[in-house]
N, C-alpha and C positions, 0 to 999 in steps of 0.2 A: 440816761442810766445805761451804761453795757450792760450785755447779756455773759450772764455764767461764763468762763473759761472753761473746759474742763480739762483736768490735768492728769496724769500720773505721779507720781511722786519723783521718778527720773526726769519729768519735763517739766515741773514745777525747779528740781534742782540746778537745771540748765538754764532755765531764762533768771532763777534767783544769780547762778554765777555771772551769768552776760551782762545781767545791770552790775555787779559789783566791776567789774572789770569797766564797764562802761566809765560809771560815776568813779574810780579810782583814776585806773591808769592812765583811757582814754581821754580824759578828761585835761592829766593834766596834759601830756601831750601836745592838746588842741591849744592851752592855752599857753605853751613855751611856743609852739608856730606862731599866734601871734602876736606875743612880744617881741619874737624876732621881726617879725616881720613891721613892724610898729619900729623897731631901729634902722629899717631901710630911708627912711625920711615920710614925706607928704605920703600919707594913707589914702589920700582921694584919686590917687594914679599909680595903686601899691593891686598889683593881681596879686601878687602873694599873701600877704594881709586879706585879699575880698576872698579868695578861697579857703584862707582859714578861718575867715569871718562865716564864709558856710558850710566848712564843714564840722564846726560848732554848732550849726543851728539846726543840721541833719544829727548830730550825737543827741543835742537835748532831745530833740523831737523823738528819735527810738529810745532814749530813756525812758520818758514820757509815758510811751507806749507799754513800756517794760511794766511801768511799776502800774501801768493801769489793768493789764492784763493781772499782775501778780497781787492787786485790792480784791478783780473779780476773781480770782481763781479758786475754783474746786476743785478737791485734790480726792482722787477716786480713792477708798480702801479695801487692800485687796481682799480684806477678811472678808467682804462682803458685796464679793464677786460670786455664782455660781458659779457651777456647769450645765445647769440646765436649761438656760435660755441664753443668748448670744446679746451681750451687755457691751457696755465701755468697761475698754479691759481684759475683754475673750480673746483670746487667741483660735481661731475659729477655721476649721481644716472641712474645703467644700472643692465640689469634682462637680467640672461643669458636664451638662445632661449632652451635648450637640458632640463636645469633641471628645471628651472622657481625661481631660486634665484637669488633674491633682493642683489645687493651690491651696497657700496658706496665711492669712491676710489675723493682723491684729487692729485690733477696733480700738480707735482714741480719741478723744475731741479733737475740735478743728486746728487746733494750737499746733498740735504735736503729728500733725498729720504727714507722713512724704509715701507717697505711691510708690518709689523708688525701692525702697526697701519692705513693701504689702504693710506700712504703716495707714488705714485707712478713717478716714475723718467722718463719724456715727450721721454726718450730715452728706456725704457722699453719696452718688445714688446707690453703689454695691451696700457700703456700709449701712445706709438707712434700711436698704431692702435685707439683711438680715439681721440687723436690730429685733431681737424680742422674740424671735423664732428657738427653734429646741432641734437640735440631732436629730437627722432625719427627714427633716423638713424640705422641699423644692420650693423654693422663691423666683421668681422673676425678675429680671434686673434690666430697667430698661438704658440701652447707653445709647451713647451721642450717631451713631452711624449702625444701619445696618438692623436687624429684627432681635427683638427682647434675649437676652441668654438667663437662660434659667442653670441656674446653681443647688447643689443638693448639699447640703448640712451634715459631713461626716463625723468630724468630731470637732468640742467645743472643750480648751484648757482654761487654765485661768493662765492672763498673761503678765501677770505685775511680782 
């Protein structure tokens, strides 16, 4: 049985579009490469044909994927988001204790996660460590190199 997805309603939208696009266009694509490739003659010494042949079996397979995540998917709402505790879905403004920089990190399931942009995954260790806390609050966060950084809880939006 998968576990939960959890989603936003924007990341539920995006992986809803990706399978359509998949299962539509990509789809057919894969399979005009290979009928073409099916008109080159003998398939058993056809590279073109065996790379169409897999990367039809890489598309099904992330469809697959797609529509498994989008069976288990929970879709956060934001009516019932606070601000008083630091959720899936906060938008959560924290100043670490050591240097005194400002950052501002939104909390999403694993799905929709990229660090790239302070999108962080409520399974993450920042994100776990201020999961459930309230404005105000000093958490510790332990990371991969180096001694624990503790982060302080300035303000908490709702982000959806």
């Amino acid at each position: 049985m998968p576990r939960d997805v959890i989603l936003t309603p924007e990341g539920l939208q995006k992986l809803q579009d990706e399978l359509e696009t998949l299962t539509t266009d990509r789809r057919r694509e894969v399979a005009e490469r290979i009928k073409e490739a099916r008109e080159f003659g003998d398939i058993t010494e056809n590279s073109e044909y065996d790379d169409a042949k897999n990367e039809q079996a890489m598309l099904e397979t992330r469809i697959a994927q797609l529509e498994d995540r989008l069976r288990a998917a929970q879709v956060i709402d934001a009516s019932h988001i606070s601000t008083d505790v630091v959720q899936i879905g906060s938008i959560v403004h924290v100043k670490d204790e050591k240097t005194g920089k400002s950052s501002k990190y939104t909390i999403v399931g694993s799905a929709e996660a990229n660090p790239a942009v302070n999108r962080l995954s409520n399974e993450s260790p920042v994100g776990h460590a201020l999961m459930g806390n309230k404005r105000g609050a000093i958490v510790s966060v332990r990371v991969p190199r180096g001694p624990a950084r503790k982060l302080k809880i300035t303000k908490i939006d709702v982000g959806l």
